[in-house]
PAZA-439145 format. One line per field, with one value per residue (C-alpha): residue number from 1; residue in one letter; x, y, z. Coordinates in Angstrom, 3 decimals. Last residue first. Example, Ala and Ser with C-alpha at 12.3 -4.5 7.8 and 13.67 -1.06 7.14 Angstrom:
REM PAZA-439145
num = 2,1
residu = S,A
X = 13.670,12.300
Y = -1.060,-4.500
Z = 7.140,7.800
***
This chain:
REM PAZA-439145
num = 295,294,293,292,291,290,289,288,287,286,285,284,283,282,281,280,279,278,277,276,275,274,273,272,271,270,269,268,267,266,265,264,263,262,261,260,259,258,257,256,255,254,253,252,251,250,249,248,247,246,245,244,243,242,241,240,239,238,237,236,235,234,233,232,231,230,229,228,227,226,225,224,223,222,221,220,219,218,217,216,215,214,213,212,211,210,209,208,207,206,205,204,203,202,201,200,199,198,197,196,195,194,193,192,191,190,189,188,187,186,185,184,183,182,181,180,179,178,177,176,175,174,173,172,171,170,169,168,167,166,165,164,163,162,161,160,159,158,157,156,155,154,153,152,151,150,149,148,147,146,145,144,143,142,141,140,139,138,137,136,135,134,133,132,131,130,129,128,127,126,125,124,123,122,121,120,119,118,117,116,115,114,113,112,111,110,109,108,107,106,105,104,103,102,101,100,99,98,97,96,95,94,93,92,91,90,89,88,87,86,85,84,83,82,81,80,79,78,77,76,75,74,73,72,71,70,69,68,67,66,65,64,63,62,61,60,59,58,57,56,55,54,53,52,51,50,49,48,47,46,45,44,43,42,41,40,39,38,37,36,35,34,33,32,31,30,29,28,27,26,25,24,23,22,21,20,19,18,17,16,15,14,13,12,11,10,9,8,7,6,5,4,3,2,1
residu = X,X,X,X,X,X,X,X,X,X,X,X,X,X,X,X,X,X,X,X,X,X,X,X,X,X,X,X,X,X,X,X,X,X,X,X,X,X,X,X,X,X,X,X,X,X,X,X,X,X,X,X,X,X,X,X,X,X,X,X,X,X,X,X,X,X,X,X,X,X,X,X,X,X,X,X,X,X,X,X,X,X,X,X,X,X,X,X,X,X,X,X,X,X,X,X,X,X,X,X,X,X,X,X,X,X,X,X,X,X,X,X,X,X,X,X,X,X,X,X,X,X,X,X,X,X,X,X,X,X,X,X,X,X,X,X,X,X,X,X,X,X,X,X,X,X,X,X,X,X,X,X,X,X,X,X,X,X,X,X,X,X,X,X,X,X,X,X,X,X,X,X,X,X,X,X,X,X,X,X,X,X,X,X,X,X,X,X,X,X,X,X,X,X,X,X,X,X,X,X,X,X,X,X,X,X,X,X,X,X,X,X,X,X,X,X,X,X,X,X,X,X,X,X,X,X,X,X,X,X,X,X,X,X,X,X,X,X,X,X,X,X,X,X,X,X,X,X,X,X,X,X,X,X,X,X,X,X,X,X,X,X,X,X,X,X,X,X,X,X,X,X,X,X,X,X,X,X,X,X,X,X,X,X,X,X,X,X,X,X,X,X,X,X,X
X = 5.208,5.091,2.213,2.607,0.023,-0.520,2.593,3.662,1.062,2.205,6.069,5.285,3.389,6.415,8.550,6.135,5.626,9.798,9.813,7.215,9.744,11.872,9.859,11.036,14.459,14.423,14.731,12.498,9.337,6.664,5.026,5.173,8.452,9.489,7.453,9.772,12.796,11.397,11.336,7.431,7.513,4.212,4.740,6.365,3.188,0.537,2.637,3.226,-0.674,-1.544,0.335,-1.443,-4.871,-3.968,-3.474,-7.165,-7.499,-9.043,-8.174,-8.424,-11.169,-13.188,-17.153,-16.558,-19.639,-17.616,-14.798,-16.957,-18.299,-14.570,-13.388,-16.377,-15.474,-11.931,-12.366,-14.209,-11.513,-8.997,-11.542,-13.849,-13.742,-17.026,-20.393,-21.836,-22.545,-18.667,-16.724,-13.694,-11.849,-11.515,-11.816,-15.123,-16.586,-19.662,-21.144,-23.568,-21.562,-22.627,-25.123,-22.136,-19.674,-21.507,-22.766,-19.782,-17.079,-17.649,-18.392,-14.856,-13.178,-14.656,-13.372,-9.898,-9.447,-10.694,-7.896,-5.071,-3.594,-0.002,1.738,3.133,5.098,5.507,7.387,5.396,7.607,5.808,3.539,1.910,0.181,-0.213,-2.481,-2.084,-4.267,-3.320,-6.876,-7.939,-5.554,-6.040,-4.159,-6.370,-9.476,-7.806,-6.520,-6.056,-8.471,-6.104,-2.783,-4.006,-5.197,-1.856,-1.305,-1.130,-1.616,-4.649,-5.825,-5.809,-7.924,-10.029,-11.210,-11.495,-13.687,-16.037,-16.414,-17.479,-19.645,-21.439,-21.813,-23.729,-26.030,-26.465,-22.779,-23.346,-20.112,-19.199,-17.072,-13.800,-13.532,-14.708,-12.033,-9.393,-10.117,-9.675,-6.661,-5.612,-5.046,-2.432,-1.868,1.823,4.810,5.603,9.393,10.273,11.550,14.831,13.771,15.872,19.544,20.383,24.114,22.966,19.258,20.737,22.064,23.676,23.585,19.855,18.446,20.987,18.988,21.507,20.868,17.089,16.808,19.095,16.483,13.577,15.020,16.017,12.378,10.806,13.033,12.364,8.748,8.479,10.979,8.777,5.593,7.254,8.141,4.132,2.530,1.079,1.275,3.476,6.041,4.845,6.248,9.368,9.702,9.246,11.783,14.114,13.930,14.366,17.439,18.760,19.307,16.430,18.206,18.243,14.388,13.541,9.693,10.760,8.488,8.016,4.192,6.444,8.293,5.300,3.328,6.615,6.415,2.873,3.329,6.813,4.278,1.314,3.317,5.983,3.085,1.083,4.400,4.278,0.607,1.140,4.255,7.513,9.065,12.726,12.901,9.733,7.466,10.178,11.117,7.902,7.148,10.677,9.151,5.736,7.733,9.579,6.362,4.756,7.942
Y = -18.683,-21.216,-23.233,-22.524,-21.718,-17.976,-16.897,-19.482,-18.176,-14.917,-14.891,-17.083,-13.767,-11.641,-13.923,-14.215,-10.431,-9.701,-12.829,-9.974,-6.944,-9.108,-8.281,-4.830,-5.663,-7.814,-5.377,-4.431,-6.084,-7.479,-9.216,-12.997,-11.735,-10.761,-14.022,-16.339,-14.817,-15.407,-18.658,-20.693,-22.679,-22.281,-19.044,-17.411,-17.784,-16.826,-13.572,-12.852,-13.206,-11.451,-8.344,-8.522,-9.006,-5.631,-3.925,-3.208,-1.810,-3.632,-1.829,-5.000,-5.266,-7.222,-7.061,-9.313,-7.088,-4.052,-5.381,-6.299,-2.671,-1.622,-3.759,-2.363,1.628,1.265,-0.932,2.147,4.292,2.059,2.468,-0.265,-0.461,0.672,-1.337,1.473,-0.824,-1.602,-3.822,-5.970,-7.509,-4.645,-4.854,-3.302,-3.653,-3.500,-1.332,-2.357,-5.348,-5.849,-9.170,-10.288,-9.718,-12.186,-14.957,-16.352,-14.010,-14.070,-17.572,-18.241,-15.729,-17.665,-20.951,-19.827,-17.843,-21.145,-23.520,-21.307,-18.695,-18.719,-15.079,-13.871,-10.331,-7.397,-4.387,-1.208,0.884,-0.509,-3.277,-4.639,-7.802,-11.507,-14.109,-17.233,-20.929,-22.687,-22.652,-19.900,-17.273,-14.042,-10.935,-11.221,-10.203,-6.874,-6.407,-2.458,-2.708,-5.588,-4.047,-0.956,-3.200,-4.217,-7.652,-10.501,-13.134,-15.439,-13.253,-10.044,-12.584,-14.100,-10.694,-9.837,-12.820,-12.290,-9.044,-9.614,-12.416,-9.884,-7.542,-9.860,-10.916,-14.598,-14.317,-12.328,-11.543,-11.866,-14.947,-13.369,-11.890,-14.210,-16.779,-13.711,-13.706,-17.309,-17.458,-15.099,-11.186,-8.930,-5.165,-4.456,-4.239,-0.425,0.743,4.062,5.858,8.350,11.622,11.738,13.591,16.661,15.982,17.850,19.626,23.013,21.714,24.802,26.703,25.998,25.540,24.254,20.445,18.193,21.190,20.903,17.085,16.968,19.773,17.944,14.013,16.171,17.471,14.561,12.364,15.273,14.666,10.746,11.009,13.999,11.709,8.579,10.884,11.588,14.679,16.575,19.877,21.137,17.919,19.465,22.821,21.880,19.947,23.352,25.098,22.589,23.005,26.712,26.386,24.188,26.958,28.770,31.568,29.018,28.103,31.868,32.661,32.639,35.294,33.020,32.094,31.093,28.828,27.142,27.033,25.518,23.078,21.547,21.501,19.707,16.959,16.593,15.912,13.827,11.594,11.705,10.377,7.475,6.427,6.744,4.858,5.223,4.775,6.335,8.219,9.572,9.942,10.793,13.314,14.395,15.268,16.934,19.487,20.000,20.551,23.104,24.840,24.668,26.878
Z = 31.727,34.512,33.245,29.413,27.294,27.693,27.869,25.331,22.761,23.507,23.160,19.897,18.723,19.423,17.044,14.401,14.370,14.917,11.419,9.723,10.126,7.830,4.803,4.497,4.787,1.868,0.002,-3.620,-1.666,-4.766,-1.638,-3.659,-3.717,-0.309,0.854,-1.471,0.154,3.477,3.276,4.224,7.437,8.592,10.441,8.341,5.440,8.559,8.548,5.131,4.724,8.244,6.982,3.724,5.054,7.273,4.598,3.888,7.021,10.306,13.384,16.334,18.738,15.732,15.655,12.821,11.266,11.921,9.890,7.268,6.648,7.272,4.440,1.996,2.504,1.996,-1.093,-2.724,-1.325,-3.601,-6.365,-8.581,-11.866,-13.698,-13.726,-11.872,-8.902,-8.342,-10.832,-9.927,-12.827,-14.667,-18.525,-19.089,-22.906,-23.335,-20.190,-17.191,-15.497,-11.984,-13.063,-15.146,-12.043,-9.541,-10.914,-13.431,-12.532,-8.862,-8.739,-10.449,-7.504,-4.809,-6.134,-6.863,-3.581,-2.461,-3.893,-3.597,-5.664,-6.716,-7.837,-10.871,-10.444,-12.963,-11.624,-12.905,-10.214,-7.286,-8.200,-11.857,-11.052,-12.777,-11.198,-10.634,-10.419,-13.861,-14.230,-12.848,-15.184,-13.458,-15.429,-18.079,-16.686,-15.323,-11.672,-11.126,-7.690,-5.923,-6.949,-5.274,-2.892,-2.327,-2.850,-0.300,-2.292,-0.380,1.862,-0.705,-3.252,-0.803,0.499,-3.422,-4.032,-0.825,-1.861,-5.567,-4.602,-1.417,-4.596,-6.518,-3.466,-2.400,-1.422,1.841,2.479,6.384,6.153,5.248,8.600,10.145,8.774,8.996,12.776,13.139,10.968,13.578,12.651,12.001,13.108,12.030,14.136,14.679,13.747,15.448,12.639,13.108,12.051,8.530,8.818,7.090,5.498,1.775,1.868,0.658,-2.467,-4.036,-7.320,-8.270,-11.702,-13.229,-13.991,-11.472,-8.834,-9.331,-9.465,-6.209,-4.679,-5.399,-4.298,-1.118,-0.685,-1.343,1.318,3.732,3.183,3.745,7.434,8.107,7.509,9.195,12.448,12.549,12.177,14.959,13.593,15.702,13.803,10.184,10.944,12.969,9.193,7.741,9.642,8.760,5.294,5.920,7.566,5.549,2.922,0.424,-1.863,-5.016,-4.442,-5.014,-3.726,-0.479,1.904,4.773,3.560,0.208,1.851,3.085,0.170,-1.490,0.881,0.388,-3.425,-2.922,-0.564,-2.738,-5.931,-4.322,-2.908,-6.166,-7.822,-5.310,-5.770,-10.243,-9.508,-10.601,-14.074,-13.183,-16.122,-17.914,-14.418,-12.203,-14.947,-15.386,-11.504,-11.165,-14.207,-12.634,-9.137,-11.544,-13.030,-9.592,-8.181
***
């Protein structure tokens, strides 16, 4: 079964161009059902029905996993079996007419332009590292880009004096986005204070270095948002997405369209982005609940 899931893997890889995050995701979610199917004695994907693949999602649900995690898997393991049916190597679909655990849609956390001032204040810039952080807090604030997006940034792809940057989203899908005036300042200190005093090798392309002088990781992001969360002293969970929630948001809210927020977000449908006019909406419910004298 690993020599097939290697095969699907190549194939996503080769023809539809997808994401190093996204074919991880297949990866670690075939590899976690055929361990399952083969606890229940199935070492033959061609004898496996619906039965099985619902077995496994009752699996995942006892274990406490959420609907968007069966929702993800069943999605893998239909893309898996239509891949293996399309190749010959199974006779029969088995996943055909199942039906995705319907998704109860969360709004996402965002934060005030207060908050996101705090937030963004907490760097201490006399250090080279509190540069670097302050620049990539600036950066996410000021495109909303995935950190992903954030951590692959070369030198070249940020052009200061025109004020953009280029970056490479879901399926390798180039997008140029504005930056404003102080993502542009903070970013320029960075490179001319901050990132020569982190540099250690020759030749390092990456925009953002951590203390080895090497690029720095999505978990090593992880690790300096919640440092500056915690010195907010914030009520709210602060993740590294959240600065791109409160971008799109903060963008709605001042009049920006939302076709130009779906692509400054690199969103394939514009369905995504629309979840953020429901967050505008619910936070104008606030305000006047709060604000108005017979609210």
């Amino acid at each position: 079964m690993n020599e097939l899931i290697t095969q699907f893997i190549h194939y996503l890889t080769v023809e539809r161009g997808l994401a190093k995050n996204t074919l991880e995701s297949y990866q670690r979610d075939l590899h976690a059902y055929c361990a399952y199917l083969e606890r229940e004695n199935f070492t033959n994907l061609n004898e496996t029905n619906r039965m099985q693949i619902m077995g496994y999602l009752l699996h995942l649900q006892e274990q406490g996993r959420a609907t968007a995690t069966l929702s993800r898997n069943l999605a893998s393991i239909r893309a898996f079996y239509q891949f293996l049916l399309r190749e010959k190597f199974i006779d029969k679909d088995p996943s055909v007419n199942l039906e995705s655990p319907k998704i109860e849609k969360k709004l996402p956390q965002v934060l005030s332009v207060t908050e996101v001032e705090t937030l963004l204040n907490g760097p201490d810039t006399r250090l080279p590292s509190g540069l670097r952080d302050k620049a990539m807090l600036e950066l996410l604030y000021a495109t909303g880009i995935r950190v992903s997006e954030l951590v692959s940034l070369n030198l070249s792809d940020v052009n200061l004096n025109m004020g953009f940057i280029k970056c490479f989203g879901k399926g390798s899908k180039e997008r140029i986005i504005p930056l404003g005036r102080l993502a542009i300042a903070d970013v320029s200190r960075y490179l001319e204070r901050g990132r020569p005093m982190l540099k250690k090798r020759g030749q390092e392309e990456a925009l953002f270095l951590n203390h080895h002088g090497r690029r720095l990781s999505r978990q090593g992001f992880w690790k300096i948002i919640k440092k500056y969360a915690q010195l907010a002293n914030s009520h709210k969970e602060i993740t590294p997405h959240t600065l791109r929630h409160s971008f799109a948001t903060h963008l709605l809210e001042n009049g920006a369209d939302l076709r130009s927020v779906q692509e400054m977000l690199g969103h394939a449908d514009i369905s995504t982005t629309q979840i953020y006019t429901h967050v505008t909406r619910s936070r104008l419910k606030e305000v006047y609940a709060k604000a108005h004298p017979r609210a």
